[in-house]
C-alpha positions as a printed NumPy array, in Angstrom:
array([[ 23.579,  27.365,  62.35 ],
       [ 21.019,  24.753,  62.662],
       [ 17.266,  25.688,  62.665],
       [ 16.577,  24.72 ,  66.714],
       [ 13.07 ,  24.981,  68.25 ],
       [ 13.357,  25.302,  72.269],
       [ 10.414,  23.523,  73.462],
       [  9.592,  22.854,  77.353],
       [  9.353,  19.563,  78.095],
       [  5.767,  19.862,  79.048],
       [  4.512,  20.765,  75.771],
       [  7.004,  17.737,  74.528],
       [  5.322,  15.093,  77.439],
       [  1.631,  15.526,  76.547],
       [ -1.017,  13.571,  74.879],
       [ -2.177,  14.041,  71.797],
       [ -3.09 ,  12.532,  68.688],
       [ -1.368,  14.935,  66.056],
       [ -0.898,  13.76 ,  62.442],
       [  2.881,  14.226,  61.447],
       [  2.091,  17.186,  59.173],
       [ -0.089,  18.522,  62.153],
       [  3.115,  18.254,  64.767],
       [  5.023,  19.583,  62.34 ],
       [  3.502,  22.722,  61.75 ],
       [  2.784,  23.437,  65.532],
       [  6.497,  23.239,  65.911],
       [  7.265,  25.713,  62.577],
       [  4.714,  27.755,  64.299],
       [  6.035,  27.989,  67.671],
       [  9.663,  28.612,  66.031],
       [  8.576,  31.589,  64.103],
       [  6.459,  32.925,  66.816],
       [  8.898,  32.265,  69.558],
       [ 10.905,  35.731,  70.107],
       [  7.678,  38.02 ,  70.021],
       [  5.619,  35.285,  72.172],
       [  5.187,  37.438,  75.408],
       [  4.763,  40.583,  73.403],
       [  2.467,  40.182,  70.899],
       [ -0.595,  38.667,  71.103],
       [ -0.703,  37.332,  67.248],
       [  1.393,  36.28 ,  65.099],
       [  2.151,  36.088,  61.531],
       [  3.738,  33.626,  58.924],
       [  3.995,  33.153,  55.052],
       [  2.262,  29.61 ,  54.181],
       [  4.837,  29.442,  51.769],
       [  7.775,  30.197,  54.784],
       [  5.776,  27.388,  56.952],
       [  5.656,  24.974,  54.03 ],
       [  9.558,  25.404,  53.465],
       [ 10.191,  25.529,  57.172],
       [  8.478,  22.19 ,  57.69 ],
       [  9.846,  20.593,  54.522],
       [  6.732,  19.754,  53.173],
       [  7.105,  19.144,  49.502],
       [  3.53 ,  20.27 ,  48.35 ],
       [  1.827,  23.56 ,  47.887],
       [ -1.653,  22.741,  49.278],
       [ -3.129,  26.044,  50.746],
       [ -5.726,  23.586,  51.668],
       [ -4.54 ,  20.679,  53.443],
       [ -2.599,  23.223,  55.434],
       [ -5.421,  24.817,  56.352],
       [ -7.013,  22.023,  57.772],
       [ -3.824,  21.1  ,  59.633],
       [ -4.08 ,  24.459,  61.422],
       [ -7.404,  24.089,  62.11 ],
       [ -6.879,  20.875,  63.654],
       [ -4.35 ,  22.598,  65.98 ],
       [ -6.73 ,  24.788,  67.333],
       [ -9.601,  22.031,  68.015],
       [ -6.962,  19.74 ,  69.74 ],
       [ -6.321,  19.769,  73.258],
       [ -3.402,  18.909,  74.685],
       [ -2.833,  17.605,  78.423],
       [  0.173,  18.016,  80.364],
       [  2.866,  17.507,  82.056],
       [  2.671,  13.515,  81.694],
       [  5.759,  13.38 ,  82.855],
       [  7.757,  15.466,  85.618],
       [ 10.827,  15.886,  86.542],
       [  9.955,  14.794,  90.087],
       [  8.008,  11.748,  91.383],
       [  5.293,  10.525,  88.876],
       [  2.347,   8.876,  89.866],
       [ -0.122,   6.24 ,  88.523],
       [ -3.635,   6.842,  88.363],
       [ -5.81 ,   4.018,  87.236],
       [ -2.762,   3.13 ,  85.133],
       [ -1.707,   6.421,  83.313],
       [  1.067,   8.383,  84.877],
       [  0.215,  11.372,  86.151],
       [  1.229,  14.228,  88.402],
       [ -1.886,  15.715,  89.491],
       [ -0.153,  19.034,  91.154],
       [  0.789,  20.051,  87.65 ],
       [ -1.639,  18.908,  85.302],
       [ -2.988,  21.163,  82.819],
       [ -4.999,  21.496,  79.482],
       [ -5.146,  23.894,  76.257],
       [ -5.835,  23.595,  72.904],
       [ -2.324,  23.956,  70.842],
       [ -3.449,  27.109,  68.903],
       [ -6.123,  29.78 ,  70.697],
       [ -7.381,  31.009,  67.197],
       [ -5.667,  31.323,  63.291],
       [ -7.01 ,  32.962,  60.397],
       [ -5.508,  32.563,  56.79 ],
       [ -5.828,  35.481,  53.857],
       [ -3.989,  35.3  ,  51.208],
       [ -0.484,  33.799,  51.294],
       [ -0.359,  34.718,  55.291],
       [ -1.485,  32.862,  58.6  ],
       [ -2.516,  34.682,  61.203],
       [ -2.447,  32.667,  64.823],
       [ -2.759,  33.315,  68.415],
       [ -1.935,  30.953,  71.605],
       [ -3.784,  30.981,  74.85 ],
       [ -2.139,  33.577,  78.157],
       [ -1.069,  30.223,  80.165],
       [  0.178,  28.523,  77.024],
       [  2.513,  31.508,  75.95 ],
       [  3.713,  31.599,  79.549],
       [  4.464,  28.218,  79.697],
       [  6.126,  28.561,  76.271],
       [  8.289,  31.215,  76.505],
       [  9.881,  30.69 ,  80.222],
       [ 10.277,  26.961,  79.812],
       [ 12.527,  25.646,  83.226],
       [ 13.35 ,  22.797,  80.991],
       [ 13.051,  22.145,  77.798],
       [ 14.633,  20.801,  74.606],
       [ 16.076,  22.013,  71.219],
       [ 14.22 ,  20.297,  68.725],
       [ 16.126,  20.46 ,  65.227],
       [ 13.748,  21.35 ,  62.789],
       [ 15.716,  20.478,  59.507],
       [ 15.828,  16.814,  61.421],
       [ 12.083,  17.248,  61.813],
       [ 11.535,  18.133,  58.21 ],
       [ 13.099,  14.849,  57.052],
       [ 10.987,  12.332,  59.027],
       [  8.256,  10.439,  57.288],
       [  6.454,   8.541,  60.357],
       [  4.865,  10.58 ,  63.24 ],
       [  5.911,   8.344,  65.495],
       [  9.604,   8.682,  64.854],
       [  9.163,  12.881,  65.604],
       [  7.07 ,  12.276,  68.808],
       [ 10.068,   9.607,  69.867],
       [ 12.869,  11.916,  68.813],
       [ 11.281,  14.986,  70.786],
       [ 10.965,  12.79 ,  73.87 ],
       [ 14.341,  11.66 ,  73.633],
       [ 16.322,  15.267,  72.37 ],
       [ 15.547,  16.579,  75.992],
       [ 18.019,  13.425,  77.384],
       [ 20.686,  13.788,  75.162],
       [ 23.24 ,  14.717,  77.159],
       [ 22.528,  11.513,  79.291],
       [ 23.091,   7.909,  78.362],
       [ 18.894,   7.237,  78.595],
       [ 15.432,   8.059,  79.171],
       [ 13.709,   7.548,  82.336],
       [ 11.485,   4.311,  82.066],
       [  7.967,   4.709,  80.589],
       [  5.529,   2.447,  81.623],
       [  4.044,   0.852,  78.696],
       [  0.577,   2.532,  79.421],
       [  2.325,   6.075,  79.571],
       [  4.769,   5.261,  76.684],
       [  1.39 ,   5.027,  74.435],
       [ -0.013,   8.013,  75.768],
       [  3.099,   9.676,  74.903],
       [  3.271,   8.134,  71.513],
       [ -0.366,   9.124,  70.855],
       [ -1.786,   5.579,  70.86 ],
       [ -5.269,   4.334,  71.605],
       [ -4.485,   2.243,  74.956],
       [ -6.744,  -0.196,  72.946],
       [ -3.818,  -0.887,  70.188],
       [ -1.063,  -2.705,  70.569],
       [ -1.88 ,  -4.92 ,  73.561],
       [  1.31 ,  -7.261,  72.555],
       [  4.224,  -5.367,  72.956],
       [  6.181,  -7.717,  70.182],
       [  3.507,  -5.475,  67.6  ],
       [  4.344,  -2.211,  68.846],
       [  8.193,  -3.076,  68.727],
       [  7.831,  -3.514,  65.042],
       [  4.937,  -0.952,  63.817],
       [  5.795,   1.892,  66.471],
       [  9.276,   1.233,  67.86 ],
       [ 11.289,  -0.527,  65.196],
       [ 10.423,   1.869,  62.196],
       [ 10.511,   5.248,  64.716],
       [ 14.371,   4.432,  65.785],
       [ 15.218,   3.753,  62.19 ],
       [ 14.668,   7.287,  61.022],
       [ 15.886,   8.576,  64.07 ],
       [ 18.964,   6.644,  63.494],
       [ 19.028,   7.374,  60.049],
       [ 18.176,  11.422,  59.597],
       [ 19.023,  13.125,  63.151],
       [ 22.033,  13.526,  65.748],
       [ 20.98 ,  10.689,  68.003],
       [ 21.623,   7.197,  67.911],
       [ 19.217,   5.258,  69.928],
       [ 18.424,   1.877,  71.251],
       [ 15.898,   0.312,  73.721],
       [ 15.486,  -2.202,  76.796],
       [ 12.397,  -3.207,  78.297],
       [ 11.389,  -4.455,  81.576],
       [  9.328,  -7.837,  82.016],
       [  7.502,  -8.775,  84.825],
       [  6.408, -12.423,  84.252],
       [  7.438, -12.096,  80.583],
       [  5.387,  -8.983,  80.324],
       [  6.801,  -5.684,  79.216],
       [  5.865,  -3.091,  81.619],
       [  7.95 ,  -0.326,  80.787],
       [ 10.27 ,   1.114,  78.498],
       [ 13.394,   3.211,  78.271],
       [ 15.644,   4.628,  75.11 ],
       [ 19.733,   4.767,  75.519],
       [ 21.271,   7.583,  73.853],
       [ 24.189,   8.149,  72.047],
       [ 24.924,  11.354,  70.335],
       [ 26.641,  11.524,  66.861],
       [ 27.996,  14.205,  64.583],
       [ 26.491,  14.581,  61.365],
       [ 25.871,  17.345,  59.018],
       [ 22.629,  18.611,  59.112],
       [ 21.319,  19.326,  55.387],
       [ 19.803,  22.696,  54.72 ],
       [ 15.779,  22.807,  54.202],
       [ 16.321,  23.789,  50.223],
       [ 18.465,  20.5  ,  49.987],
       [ 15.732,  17.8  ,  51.932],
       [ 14.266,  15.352,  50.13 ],
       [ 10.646,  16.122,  50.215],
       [  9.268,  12.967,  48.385],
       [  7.478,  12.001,  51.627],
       [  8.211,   8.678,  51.117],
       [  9.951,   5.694,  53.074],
       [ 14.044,   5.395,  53.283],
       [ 14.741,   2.781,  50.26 ],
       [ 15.471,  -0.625,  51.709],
       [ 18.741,  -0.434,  50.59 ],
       [ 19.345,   2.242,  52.541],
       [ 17.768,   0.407,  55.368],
       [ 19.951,  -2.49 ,  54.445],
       [ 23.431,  -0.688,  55.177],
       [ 22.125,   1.326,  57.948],
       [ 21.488,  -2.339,  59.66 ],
       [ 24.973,  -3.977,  58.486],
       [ 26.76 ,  -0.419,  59.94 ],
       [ 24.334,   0.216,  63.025],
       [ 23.323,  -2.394,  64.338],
       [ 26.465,  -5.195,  63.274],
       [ 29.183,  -2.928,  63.559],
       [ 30.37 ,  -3.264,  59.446],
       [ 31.584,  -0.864,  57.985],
       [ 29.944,   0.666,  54.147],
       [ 33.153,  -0.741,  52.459],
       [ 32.47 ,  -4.196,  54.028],
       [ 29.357,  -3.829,  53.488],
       [ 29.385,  -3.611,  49.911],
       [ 31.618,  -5.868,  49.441],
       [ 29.837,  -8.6  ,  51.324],
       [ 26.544,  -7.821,  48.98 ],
       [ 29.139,  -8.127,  45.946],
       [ 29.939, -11.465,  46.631],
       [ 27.338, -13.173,  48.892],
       [ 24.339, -11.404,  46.936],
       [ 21.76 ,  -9.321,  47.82 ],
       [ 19.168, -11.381,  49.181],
       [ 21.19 , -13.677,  51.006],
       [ 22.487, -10.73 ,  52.999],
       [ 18.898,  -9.388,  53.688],
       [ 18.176, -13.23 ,  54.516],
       [ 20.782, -13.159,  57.066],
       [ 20.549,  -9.901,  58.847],
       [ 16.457, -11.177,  59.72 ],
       [ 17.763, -14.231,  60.896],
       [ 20.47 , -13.213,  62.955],
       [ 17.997, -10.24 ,  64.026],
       [ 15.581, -12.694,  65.486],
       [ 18.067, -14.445,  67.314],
       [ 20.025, -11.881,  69.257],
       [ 17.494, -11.9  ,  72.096],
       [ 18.56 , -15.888,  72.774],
       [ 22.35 , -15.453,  72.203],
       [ 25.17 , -13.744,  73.947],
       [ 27.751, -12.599,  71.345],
       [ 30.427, -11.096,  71.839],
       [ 31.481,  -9.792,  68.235],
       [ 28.33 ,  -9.433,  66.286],
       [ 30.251,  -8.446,  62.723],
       [ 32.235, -11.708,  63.044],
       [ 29.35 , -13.871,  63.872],
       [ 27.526, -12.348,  61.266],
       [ 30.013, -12.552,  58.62 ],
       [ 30.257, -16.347,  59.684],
       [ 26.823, -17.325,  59.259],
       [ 26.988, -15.766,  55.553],
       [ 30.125, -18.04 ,  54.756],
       [ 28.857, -21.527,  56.216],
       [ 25.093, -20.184,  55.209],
       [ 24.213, -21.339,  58.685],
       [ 20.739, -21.399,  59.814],
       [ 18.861, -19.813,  63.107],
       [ 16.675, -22.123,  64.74 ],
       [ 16.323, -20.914,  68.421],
       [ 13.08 , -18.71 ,  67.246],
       [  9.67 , -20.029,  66.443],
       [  9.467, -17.351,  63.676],
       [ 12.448, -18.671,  62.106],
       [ 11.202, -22.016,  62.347],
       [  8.036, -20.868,  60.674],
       [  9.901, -19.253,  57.611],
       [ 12.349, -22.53 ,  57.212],
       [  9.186, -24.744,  57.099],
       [  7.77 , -22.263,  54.764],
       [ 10.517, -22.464,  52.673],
       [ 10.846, -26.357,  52.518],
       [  7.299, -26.412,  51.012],
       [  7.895, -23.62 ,  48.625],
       [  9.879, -26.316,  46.681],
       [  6.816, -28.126,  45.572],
       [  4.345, -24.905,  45.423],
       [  4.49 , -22.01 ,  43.114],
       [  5.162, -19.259,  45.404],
       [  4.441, -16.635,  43.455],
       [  1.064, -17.819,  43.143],
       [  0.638, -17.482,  46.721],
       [  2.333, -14.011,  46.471],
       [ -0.338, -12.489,  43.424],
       [ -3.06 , -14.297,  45.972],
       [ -2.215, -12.406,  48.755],
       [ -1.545,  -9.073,  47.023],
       [ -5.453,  -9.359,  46.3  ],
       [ -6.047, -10.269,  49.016],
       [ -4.311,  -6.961,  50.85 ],
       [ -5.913,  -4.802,  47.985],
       [ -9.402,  -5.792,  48.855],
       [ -9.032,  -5.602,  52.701],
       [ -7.582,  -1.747,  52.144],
       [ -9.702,  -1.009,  50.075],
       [-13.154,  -2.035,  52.911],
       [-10.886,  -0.645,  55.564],
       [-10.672,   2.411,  53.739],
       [-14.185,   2.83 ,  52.702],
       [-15.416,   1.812,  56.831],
       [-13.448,   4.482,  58.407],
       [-15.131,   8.293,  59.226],
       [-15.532,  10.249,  56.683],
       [-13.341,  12.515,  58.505],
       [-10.493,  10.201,  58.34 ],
       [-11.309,   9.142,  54.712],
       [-11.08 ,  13.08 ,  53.733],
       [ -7.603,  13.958,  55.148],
       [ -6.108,  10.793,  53.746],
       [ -7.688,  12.203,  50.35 ],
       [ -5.691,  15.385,  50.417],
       [ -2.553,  13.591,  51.385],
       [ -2.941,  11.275,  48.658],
       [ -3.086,  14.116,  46.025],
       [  0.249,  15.011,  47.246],
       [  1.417,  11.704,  46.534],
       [  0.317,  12.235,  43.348],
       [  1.26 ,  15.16 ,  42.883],
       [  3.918,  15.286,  39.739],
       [  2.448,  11.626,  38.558],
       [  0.119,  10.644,  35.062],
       [ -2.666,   9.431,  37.625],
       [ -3.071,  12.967,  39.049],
       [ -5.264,  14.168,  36.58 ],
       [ -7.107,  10.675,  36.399],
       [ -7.747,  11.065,  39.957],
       [ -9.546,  14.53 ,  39.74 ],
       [-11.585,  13.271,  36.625],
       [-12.786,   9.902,  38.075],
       [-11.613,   9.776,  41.778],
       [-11.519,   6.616,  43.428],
       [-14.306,   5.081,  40.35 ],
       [-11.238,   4.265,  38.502],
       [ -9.451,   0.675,  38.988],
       [ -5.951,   2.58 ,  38.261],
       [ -6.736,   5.104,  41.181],
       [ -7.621,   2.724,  43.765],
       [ -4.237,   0.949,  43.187],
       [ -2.578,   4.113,  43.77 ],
       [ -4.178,   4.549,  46.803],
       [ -3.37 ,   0.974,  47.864],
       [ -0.056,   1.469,  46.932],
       [ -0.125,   4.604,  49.194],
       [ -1.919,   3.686,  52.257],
       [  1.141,   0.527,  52.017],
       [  3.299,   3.474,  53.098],
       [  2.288,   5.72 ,  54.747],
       [ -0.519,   4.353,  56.817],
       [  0.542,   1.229,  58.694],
       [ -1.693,   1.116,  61.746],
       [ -3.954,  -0.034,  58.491],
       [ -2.374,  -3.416,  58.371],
       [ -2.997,  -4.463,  62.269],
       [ -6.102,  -7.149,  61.842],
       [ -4.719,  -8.116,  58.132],
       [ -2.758, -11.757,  58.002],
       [  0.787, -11.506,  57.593],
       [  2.025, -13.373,  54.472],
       [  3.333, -16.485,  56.586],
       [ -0.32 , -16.285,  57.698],
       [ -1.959, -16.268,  54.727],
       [  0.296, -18.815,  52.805],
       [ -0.247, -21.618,  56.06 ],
       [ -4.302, -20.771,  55.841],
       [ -4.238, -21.256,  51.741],
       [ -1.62 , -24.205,  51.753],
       [ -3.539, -26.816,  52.75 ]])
């Protein structure tokens, strides 16, 4: 039997700013806590239970630790959304007859191997008699690498019976998400830092298949909703998840677009890479990506397939446009100059961002980098030298490129950079 959390939906619509490893743990908590909720006051787990329950492929006691206490110092407001009528107050929607606040955890202790943690009278109320709420798969959960893609999933597991969400306003779809209503002010960046990557592993690792569609006024987004189509997969057990904590391969992500999103089938697939090459096919499926918003078409694998055999070209989008011009003057230039030139460049602008941020901030990206480590020859370079060492920082580069994304929103892109250099 899968591993299901049921979570009400007001704990799932709230705001918060949880790290993935933090969200993750408040759910393993809940779940083992969740029969003895109204009759015990405090409850116990193993770290090591937790850390398999999660799928978290490290044993740091520590970074844990701090993950719990997190929970307890972070409070969460809710319901955002409600079943009923929702409101908007000086642009966040709210329903003020049922607003409430709580930190996630009351109090936790940890001795030894074991956590002790408590949760708050209303909170364990609200918890354990949920009117509606949703079963969140926690061996899904254990297998996503973005936070983003586990706050989406939970906020669209509650609809999966229907064919969609209910629209989010923009505003309240951040809130949601956990972002700053600062970031993000064009919608085209949240589509592919937030939106794009979250519905890839969503796609890719749970039981839903989800899309989006958006509603402009004046050729602003406003709002938001997710369609929903279940699937059956098998659901691996915790002992067999990849706990790398790393990013889907982009081959992977390369067949999951030809089967997903142009309706071709692994077979095909393969067989289309076998004889119109690898990066042709990756070529294609951004062109005909960028497209799709300008064109009706009716069968997507044909027109697909067609544009790899007459190696036809996309020019309806200025961002095409951009990369053909780009690639016109790449015939006189050395592009690979341009490339080792901007790689710097991205290595030093990391490297300042990383050394301007708290020290807060700078500390739990620390301990997650250890894990990334963790297993590697830099390990024990890292813990004589730390970040003094050329070697290290690269790593860190290297990991920050992964994980940490919202990094990369004030850097040039490398069309960018190559039209400011080429000159």
């Amino acid at each position: 039997m899968p591993t299901e959390l049921k979570k009400h939906v007001a704990f799932i619509h709230c705001s918060n700013h949880l790290t993935l490893l933090q969200r993750k743990i408040s759910n393993g908590l809940l779940y083992k806590a969740y029969n003895e909720l109204m009759i015990k006051e405090e409850h116990t787990i193993r770290i090591g239970e937790l850390i398999k329950l999660i799928g978290y492929g490290s044993n740091d006691y520590n970074l844990i630790k701090s993950s719990i206490k997190a929970l307890i110092s972070t409070v969460l407001e809710w319901n955002l959304l409600n079943d009923g009528a929702l409101s908007e107050i000086n642009g966040i929607g709210v329903n003020e007859k049922s607003w409430h606040a709580s930190s996630i955890l009351a109090s936790a202790k940890i001795k030894g191997s074991v956590c002790t943690y408590s949760y708050s009278p209303e909170l364990r109320r609200l918890l354990y008699m949920p009117e509606v709420y949703a079963k969140i798969n926690l061996l899904v959960q254990a297998q996503f690498k973005s936070v983003y893609a586990l706050v989406l999933y939970e906020n669209c597991v509650r609809y999966k019976n229907l064919s969609s969400t209910r629209w989010f306003s923009i505003e309240l779809f951040k809130k949601l998400m956990g972002i700053s209503a600062e970031k993000y002010t064009v919608f085209r960046d949240m589509k592919r830092n937030v939106v794009d990557k979250a519905i890839f592993e969503i796609n890719t690792f749970s039981e839903l298949n989800i899309s989006f569609e958006v509603r402009r006024i004046n050729q602003k987004v406003v709002a938001i909703r997710f369609l929903i189509k279940p699937k059956n997969i098998i659901i691996p057990s915790i002992e067999k998840l990849d706990n790398s904590m790393t990013q889907p391969s982009i081959d992977e992500e390369v067949y999951f677009k030809l089967s997903h999103v142009f309706n071709i089938s692994p077979s095909h697939a393969k067989n289309l890479i076998n004889k119109y090459g690898y990066d042709l096919v990756c070529n294609k499926i951004t062109e005909v990506e960028s497209g799709l918003s300008k064109k009706r078409i009716t069968n997507l694998s044909g027109y697909f397939i067609q544009c790899l055999c007459n190696e036809k070209q996309l020019s309806e989008t200025k961002s095409f446009i951009k990369e053909r011009n780009i690639k016109k003057e790449s015939e006189d230039i050395n592009i690979n100059k341009f490339k080792e030139m901007y790689e710097k460049y991205l290595r030093g602008k990391i490297i300042e961002k990383y050394f301007s941020i708290e020290r807060k901030e700078q500390k739990l990206i620390l301990r997650e980098f250890e894990v990334f480590l963790n297993n590697s020859v830099f390990l024990g370079l890292y813990k004589n030298e730390g970040l003094d060492n050329i070697l290290i920082q690269d790593e860190l580069v290297k990991y920050i490129k992964q994980q940490h994304h919202c990094f990369f929103q004030e850097f040039l892109t490398f069309e960018d950079f190559y039209l400011q250099n080429n000159k």
